[in-house]
C-alpha positions as CSV (number, residue, x, y, z in Angstrom):
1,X,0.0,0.0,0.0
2,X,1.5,3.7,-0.7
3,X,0.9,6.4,1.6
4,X,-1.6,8.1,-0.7
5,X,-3.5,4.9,-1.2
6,X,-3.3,4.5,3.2
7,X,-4.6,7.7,3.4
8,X,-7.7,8.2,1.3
9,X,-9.0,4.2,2.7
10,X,-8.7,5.8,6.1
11,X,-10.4,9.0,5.0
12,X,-13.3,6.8,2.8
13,X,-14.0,4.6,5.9
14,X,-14.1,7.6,8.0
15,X,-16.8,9.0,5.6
16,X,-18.4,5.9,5.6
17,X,-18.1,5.1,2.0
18,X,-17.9,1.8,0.4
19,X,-15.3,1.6,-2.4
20,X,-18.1,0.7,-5.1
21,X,-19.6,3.8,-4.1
22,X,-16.7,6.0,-4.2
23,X,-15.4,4.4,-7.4
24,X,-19.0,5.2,-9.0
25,X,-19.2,8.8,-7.8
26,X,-16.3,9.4,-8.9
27,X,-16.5,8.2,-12.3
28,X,-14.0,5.4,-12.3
29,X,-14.3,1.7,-11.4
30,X,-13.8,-0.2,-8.4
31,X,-11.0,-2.1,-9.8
32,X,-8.8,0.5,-10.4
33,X,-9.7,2.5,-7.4
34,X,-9.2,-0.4,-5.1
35,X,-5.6,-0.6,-7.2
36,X,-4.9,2.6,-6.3
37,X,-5.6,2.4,-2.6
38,X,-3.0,-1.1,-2.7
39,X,-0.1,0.5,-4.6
40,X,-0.7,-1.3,-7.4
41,X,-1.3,1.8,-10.1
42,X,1.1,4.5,-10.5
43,X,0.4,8.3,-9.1
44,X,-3.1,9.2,-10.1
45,X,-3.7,12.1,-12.4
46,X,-4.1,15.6,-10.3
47,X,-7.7,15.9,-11.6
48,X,-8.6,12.8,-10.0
49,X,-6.6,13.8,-7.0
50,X,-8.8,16.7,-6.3
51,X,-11.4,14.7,-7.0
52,X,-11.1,12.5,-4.2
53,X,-10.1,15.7,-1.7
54,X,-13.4,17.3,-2.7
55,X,-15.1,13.9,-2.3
56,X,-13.8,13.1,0.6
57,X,-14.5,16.9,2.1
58,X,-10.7,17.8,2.3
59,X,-9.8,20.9,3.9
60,X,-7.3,22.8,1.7
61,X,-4.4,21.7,3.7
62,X,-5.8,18.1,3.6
63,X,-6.0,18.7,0.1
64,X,-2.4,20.0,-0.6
65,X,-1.0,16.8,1.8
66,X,-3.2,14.4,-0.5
67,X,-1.2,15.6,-3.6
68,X,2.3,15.6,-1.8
69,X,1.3,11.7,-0.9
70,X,0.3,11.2,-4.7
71,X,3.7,12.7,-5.4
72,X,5.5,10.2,-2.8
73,X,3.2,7.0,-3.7
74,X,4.8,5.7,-7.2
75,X,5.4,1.8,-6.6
76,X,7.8,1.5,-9.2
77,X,10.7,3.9,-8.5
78,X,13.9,4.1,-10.6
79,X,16.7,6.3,-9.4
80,X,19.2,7.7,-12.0
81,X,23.1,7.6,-10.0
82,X,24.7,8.6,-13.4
83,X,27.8,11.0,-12.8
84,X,26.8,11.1,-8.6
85,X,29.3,10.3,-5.8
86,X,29.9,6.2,-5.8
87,X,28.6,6.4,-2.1
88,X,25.1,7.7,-3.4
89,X,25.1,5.1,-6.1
90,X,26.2,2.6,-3.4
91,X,23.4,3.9,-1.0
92,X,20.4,4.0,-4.1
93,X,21.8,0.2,-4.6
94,X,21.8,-0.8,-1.0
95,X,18.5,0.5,-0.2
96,X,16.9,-1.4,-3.7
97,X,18.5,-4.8,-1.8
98,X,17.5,-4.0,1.5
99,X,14.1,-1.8,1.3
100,X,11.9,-5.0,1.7
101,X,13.2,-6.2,5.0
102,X,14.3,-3.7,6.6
103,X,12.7,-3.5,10.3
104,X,9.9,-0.3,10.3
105,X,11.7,0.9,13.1
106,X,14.7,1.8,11.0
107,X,12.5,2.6,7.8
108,X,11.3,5.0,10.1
109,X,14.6,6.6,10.9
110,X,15.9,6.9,7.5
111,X,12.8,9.0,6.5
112,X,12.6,11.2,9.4
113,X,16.5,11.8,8.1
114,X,14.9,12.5,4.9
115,X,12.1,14.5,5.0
116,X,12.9,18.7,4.6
């Protein structure tokens, strides 16, 4: 699951919507929304990102951290190390081998190091 896909199930369950219903007001199926909440589609389109919000009854700020998540949620990441140090090749490398079982304690601690 991405963290844009976590947040808007939370959000839907706290509205009390059903993912049929969701999907249907918003025009696309269930399928690909339940895809979406799971990490199995890339980013959605902005359109359909402020779709959701206003579904959903996002406040702006609400709003603006949806589209940061959407930004943060692609499942299929590539990272480009051409002409960078060898340790930031060596760390984009490690991280590929490692991401999957490393303990959430330590996931944790490498993206507090990383947020702004």
């Amino acid at each position: 699951m991405t963290p844009f896909g976590e947040r808007v199930r939370r959000l839907r369950q706290a509205k009390g919507l059903q993912l049929k219903e969701m999907a249907a007001q918003l025009g696309v199926s269930a399928p690909y929304l339940s895809a979406l909440e799971h990490g199995h589609r890339g980013r959605p389109a902005p359109g359909l990102i402020m779709q959701i919000a206003g579904l959903l009854g996002c406040i702006w700020d609400e709003a603006e951290e949806l589209k940061r998540l959407a930004e943060l949620s692609h499942p299929r990441v590539t990272i480009d190390t051409a002409g960078l140090s060898p340790a930031r090749t060596e760390l984009a490398n490690r991280l590929a081998e490692t991401i999957a079982t490393l303990p959430e304690d330590k996931v944790a601690t490498v993206l507090e190091l990383l947020k702004d």
